[in-house]
N, C-alpha and C positions, 0 to 999 in steps of 0.2 A: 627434459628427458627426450624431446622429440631428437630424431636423429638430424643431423647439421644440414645432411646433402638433402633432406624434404624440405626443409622448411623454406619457401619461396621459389622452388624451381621441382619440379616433381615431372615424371614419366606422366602420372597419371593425370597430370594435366597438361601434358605436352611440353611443358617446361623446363630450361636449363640455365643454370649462370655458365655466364661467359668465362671463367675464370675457374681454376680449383680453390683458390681462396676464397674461404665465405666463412663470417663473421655466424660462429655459432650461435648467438641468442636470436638474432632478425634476419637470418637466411640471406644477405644480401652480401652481393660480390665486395672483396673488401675495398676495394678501388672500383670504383661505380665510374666508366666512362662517360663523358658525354660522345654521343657518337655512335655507341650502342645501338645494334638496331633493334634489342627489345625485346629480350626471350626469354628474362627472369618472371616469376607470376605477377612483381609490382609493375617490370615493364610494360607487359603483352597488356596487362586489365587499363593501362592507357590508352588502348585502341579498340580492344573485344570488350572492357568492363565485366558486365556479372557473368558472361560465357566463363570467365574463368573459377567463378564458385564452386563449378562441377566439373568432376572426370571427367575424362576424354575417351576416344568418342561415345558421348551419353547415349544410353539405350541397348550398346554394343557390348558393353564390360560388366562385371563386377568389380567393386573396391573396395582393400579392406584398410585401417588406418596404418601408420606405418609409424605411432608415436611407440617409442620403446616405456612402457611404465615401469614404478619403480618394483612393485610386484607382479608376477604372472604367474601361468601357470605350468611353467618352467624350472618355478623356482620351490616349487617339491616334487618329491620322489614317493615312489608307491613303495610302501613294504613289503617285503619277503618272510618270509619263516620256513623250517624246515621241520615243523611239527603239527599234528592234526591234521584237519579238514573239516569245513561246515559245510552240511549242506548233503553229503554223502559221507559214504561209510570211510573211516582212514584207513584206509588199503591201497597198496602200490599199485593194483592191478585193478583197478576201480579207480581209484582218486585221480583220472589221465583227463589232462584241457577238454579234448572233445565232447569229455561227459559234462562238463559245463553246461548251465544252463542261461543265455543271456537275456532271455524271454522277460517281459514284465508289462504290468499294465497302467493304467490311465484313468485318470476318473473314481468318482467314489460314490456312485450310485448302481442301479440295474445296470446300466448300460456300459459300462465300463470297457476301453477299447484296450484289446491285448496288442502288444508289439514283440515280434520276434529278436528286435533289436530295439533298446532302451534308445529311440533316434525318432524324431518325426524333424520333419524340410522346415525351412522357414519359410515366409509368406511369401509367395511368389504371384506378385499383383499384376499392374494392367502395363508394366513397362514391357517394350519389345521385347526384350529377352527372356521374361518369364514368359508371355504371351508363345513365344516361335519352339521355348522347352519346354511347353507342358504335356504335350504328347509323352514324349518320352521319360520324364522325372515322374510323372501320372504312375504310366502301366508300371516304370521301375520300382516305385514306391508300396503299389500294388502287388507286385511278387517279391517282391522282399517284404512283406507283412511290416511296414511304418508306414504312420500317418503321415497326409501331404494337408499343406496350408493355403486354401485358394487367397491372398492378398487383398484389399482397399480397391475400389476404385473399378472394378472388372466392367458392371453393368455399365457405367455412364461412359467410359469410355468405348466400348462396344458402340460402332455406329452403326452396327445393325438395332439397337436393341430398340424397344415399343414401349414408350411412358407416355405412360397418359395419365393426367388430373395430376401431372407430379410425383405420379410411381408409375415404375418397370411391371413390366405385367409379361413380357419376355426379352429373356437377352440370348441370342445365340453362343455366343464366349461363352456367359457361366453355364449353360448349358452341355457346350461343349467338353469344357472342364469337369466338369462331374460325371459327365457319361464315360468318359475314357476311365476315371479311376474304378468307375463302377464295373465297367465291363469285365476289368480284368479280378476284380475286388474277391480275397480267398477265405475271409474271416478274421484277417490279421489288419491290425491299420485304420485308418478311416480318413473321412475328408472334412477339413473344418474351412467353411468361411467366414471370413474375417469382414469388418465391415468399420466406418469411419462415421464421423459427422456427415458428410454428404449420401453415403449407402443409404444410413437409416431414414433419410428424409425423404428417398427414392422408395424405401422400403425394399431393402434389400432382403434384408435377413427373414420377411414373411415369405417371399419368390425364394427362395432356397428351401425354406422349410413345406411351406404347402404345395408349392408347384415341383420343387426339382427333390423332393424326398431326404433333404440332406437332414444329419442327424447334429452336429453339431456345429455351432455359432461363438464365434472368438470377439468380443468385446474387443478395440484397442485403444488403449492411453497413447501409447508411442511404443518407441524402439531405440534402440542403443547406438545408430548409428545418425540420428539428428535428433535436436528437439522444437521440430517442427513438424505440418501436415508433409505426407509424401506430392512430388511432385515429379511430373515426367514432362517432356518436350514434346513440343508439337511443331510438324514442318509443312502444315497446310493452312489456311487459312478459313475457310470456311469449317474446318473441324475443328479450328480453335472458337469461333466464334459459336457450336452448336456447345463447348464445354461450356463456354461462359452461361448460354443459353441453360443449360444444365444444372448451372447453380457453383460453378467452380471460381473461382480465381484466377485466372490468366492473364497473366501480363507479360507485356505492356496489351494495353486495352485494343481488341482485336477490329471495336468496331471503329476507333478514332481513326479519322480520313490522313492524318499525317502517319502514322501506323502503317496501314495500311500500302499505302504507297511508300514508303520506306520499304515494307517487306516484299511488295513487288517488284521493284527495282532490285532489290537481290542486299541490301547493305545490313539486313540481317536473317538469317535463315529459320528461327525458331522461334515459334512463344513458348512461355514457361507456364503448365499447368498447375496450383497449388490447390492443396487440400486443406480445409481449416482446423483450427484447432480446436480438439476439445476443452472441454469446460467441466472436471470432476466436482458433484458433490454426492454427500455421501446418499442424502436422499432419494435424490434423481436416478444415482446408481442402484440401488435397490429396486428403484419402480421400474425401470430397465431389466431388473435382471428379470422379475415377475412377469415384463410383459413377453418377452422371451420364451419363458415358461409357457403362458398359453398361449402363444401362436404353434407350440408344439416341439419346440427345439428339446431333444433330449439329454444334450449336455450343454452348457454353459462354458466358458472358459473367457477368461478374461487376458490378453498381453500389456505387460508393461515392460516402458525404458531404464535407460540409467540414468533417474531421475534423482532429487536428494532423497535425503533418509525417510523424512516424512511422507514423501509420497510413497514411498516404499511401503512403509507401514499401513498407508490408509489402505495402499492396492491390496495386503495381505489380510487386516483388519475386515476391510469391509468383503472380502471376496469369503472369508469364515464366514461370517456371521450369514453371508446369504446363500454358503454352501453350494460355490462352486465348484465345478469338478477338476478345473487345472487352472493355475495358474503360471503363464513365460514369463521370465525377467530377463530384460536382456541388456548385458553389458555394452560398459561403449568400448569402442574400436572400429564397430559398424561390419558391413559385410554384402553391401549394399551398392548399387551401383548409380544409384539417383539422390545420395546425400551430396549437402555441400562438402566442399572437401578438407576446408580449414574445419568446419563444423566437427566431423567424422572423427578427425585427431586433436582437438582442444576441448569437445563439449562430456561432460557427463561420468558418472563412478566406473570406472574399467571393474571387466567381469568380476577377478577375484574378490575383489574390496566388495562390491554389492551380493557376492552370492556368502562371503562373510556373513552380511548383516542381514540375509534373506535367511542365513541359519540360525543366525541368533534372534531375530524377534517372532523365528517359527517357532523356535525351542521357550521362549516367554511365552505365546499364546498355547501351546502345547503343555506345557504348566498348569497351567490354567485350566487345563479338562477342556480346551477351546476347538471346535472342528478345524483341522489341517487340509485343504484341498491336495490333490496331487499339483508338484509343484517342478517345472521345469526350468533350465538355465540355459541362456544363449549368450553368445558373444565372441569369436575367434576360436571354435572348437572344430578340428580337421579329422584325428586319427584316434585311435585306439587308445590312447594313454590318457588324449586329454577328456575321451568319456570316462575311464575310471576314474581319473582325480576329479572329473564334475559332478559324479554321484557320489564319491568321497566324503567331497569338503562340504555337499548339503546333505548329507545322510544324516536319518533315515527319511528325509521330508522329500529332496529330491528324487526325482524318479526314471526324468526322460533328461537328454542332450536337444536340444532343439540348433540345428546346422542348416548351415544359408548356402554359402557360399560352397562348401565343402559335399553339397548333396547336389550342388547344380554343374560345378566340374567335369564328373563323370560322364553328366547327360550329354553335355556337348563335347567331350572328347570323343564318347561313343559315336553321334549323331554324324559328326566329322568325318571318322573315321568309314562308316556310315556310305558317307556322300562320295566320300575318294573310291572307294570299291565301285558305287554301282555308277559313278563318272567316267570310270578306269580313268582316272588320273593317277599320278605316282604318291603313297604311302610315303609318310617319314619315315626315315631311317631307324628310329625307333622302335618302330610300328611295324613297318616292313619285317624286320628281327626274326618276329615270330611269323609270318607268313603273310598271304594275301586276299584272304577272304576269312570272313566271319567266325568258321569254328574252328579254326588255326588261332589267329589275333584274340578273341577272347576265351577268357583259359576255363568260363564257365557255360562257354555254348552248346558242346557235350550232356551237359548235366542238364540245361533247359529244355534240349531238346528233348532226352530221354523224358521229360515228366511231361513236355506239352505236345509232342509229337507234331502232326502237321499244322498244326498253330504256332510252331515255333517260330514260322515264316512271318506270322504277325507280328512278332514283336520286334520294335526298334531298336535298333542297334544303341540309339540313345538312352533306352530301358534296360538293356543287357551290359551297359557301361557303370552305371547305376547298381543295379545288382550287383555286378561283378566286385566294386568297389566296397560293397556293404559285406558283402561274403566276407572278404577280406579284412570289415573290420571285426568283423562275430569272431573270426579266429583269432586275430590281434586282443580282442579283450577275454576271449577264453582265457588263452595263454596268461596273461596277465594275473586271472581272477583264480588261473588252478597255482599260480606262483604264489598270492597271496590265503591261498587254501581255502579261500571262497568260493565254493559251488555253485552259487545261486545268487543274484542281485541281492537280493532282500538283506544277505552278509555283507556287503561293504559299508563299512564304516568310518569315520575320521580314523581311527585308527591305524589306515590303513595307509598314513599317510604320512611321510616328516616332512617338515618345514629346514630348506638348507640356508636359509640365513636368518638373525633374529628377525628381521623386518616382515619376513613374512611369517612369522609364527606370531608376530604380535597384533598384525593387519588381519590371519585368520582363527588363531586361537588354536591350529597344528601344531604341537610342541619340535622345538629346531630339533635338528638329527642326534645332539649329545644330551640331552634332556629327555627324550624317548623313551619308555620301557623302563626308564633305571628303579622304579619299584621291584619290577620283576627279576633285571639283575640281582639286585641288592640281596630277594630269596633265594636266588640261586649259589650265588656266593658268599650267602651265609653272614 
C-alpha cells in the first residue's frame, strides 16, 4: 500500500530516482544504470550508509509516514440528523454550535485535569526542535487550557545539568520547561513528564516531583512511530562522549581513537545517540507504579505504541488493575522527526486498526465491572474531524486526541512569522495578505490582548500561532458536534459514525453507510 514515488527515494530523505519509472514493489528505477551517480536511498546508503535511516535534515523537521493504509480515518464519515439535541434543550435558538461545549477532562482521581479542548501535545523531548519550540508550544498550551508532554531524555541531555552518585539533582532545561508552562498556567491543562529506562536510572521522575513541583509522570513503553528507544544526533564530540558517560548508547563509539579521528577529519559529521529498551513485566510495573505513588506524583499515566495485540492488552490490563489515570496508544504512521524512516512506514498497527481493538478489549474489561483509566489516542491526527471520529470510534472510553505534529506547526509558523517582523525581513505572500505586524496577521491577537492587556507583549508570537490554531479547531468541532446534535463530549458515540466501505466497518465494527440506522428505518416505514 506504500505509495511507489516513497518507496527508495523520498524528499524526506533527500532522495530521488533518476528516472519516472519505478518498479512499484521495491521502489527501484526500472532500468538501474550503471553510471548513476547515486540518488536513489539503495544508491546514496553506498556512500552515507545508516545517515540514510533518518529524515533529512535531522533535528530540523518533523516526519510523518507517507504509507497509504488499507484503512484510515478517511474512510468514515460523521453522522448528521436533523432531529433532537443532547446535551441542551431542542430549541432552534438554543441548540446554535457556539453553545457547544468541547471541554472535558483527564484522569480518574482528585486531581483530575480539565481541558478546554479534548487535545494535549505529544511528547516533545530533548531533540533541537522540541528543545528551540518549547517556549512557545509551552505558554500556547497554557492559554489555550491543554496539557503539554515534556518527552525522554531532557535531564541527561541537558549539559548544564548536575548528577551526582548517578542522579540529577538539577537540570536547567527541565527546569526551564516547567516554569514557562507554569507561568503562564490558568487551571486548564497541565504538564506531564515523561521518562524512559535511562530517566529513571538518573532519577528523573523523583526531580520533577520533589524538586520542580510537577504533578504528573507518564510511564513510556514506546510510540507509534518506531519500535525502538528514541534517539537524536549529536555533532560535537566531547558531548557525545559525556552521553556515553551518562549511560546512553552512542554510536559509533565516541571514545575509539579511529572514531575519533575519522570525525575530526570531517568524513562523518554526527554520532547517533540511543535510548534502550524497555523491558515490561507485569510485576515490576506495578512496583513502578507504587514507587511513583510515594515519591508524590499525583497522577500516573502510562504511553504506549503500535505494538501487537497483546501488548495492547497487558498495557490496558495492567494499567486497570493499578488504576492509572490515562493511558496514550499510539498508532503507527509516526509524527516524529528522529525515527527511522523505513521504520516509521513499515513498522507497527496504524491508528484505526489499534484504537479498534483499544475499544474492544476496554469494552471486555468494562464487562467485567473492571476500572477503565482515561484513555487517549494518537497517531496522524491534524483538524477537527479527525478529533471527532477519534473520540467516536473509542467512545465512551476515549476521551483526549493526543497530537504531535499538528500542535508543533503552529508554534513554528507563528515563531517565523515572529522573526520576519521584528528582522523586517519580507513576509510571504501569504502572510503578507493580511498585513504586517502581529494584530493584523493573527486573527486572535485582538482577543488576547483585550484579556492579558500589557502582557500581551509577552507572549510569543509562537504561543499566539498555537492558540490561534486551537480556537480554530474548538469551532471546527463545535460545528461538527451541533450537526451531530451532541452538545457535550460526554454524547459522542460510535454512533456517530458510518463506515464508507465493508473493510472498514469490519477492521472497526462502524456499521458501512447502507447498514446504518436501518432498525430505525424500518419503524419509521412501517
Amino acid at each position: 500500500m506504500t505509495l511507489s514515488n516513497d518507496i527508495n527515494a523520498s524528499r524526506v530523505t533527500l532522495t530521488k530516482h533518476r528516472i519516472p519509472t519505478v518498479v512499484p514493489y521495491s521502489g527501484l528505477c526500472a532500468a538501474c544504470l550503471d553510471g548513476c551517480p547515486g540518488t536513489c536511498e539503495v544508491a546514496k546508503s553506498s556512500f552515507r550508509g545508516r545517515e540514510l535511516l533518518y529524515p533529512q535534515p535531522f533535528g530540523k523537521i518533523t516526519a510523518g509516514a507517507t504509507k497509504d493504509y488499507p484503512v484510515d480515518l478517511s474512510h468514515f464519515n460523521i453522522q448528521g440528523t436533523c432531529v433532537g439535541a443532547k446535551g441542551i434543550e431542542a430549541d432552534s435558538d438554543k441548540a446554535i454550535f457556539p453553545a457547544v461545549s468541547v471541554e472535558t477532562e483527564i484522569g480518574k482521581n482528585e486531581h483530575k485535569v480539565k481541558l478546554k479542548v479534548p487535545i494535549f501535545t505529544g511528547a516533545l523531548g530533548s531533540t533541537d526542535i522540541a528543545r528551540v519550540n518549547w517556549e512557545g508550544m509551552a505558554i500556547g498550551a497554557a492559554i489555550s487550557g491543554i496539557a503539554i508532554v515534556v518527552g525522554e531524555n531532557i535531564c541527561a541531555m541537558d549539559p548544564n545539568s548536575e548528577i551526582k552518585n548517578g542522579r540529577v539533582v538539577r537540570s536547567p532545561e527541565l527546569e526551564r520547561r516547567v516554569r514557562v508552562f507554569k507561568d503562564w498556567f490558568e487551571g486548564y491543562g497541565t504538564i506531564i513528564v515523561q521518562y524512559n529506562v535511562e530517566d529513571s536510572r538518573l532519577g528523573v521522575p523523583e526531580y520533577a516531583v520533589e524538586k520542580l513541583g510537577v504533578h504528573c509522570i507518564e510511564m513510556k513503553w514506546g510510540q507509534g512511530a518506531k519500535d525502538i528507544g528514541g534517539e537524536v544526533k549529536i555533532d560535537n564530540l566531547e558531548r557525545a562522549q559525556l552521553l556515553k558517560d551518562r549511560g546512553y548508547v552512542v554510536l559509533p563509539d565516541p571514545y575509539d581513537e579511529a572514531t575519533q579521528k575519522a570525525f575530526n577529519k570531517g568524513d562523518f559529521k554526527e554520532f547517533e545517540r540511543h535510548s534502550r529498551l524497555g523491558m515490561v513485566e507485569e510485576e515490576s510495573f506495578h512496583q513502578e507504579v507504587e514507587r511513583l505513588r510515594r515519591i508524590g506524583a499525583k497522577s500516573v499515566s502510562l504511553k504506549t505504541g503500535a505494538y501487537r495485540a497483546p501488548d495492547l492488552a497487558r498495557a490496558l490490563k495492567y494499567s486497570s488493575d493499578a488504576k492509572l489515570d490515562l493511558v496514550t496508544v499510539d498508532g503507527a504512521g509516526g509524527g516524529t522527526g528522529m525515527s527511522p524512516w523505513r521504520m516509521m512506514n513499515e513498522w507497527g498497527i496504524p491508528t484505526v486498526y489499534l484504537e479498534s481493538m483499544l475499544y474492544n478489549f476496554a469494552r471486555r474489561l468494562d464487562e467485567k465491572g473492571a476500572y477503565i483509566p482515561s484513555l487517549a489516542i494518537a497517531g496522524g491526527f491534524s483538524l477537527e474531524d479527525h478529533i471527532f471520529k477519534g473520540l467516536a470510534l473509542g467512545a465512551p472510553y476515549v476521551q483526549a486526541i493526543c497530537m504531535g505534529r499538528a500542535t508543533m506547526i503552529p508554534a513554528m509558523v507563528g515563531k517565523h512569522i515572529g522573526l520576519a517582523i521584528s528582522n523586517g525581513t519580507p513576509l510571504a505572500k501569504n502572510v503578507a495578505a493580511y498585513g504586517n505586524d502581529i494584530q493584523h496577521i493573527f486573527i486572535t491577537a485582538e482577543k488576547l490582548k483585550e484579556k492579558y492587556g500589557a502582557d500581551f507583549v509577552k507572549i510569543p508570537p509562537a504561543a499566539i500561532g498555537m492558540y490561534t490554531f486551537l480556537d480554530r479547531i474548538s469551532a471546527g468541532l463545535q460545528q461538527l458536534m451541533a450537526g451531530a446534535r451532541k452538545f457535550t463530549l460526554q454524547y459522542i458515540g460510535r454512533e456517530d459514525l458510518i463506515a464508507l466501505t465493508r473493510e472498514a466497518a469490519e477492521v472497526s465494527g462502524i456499521p458501512y453507510v447502507m447498514d446504518a440506522d436501518q432498525k430505525e428505518v424500518e419503524q419509521i416505514l412501517g
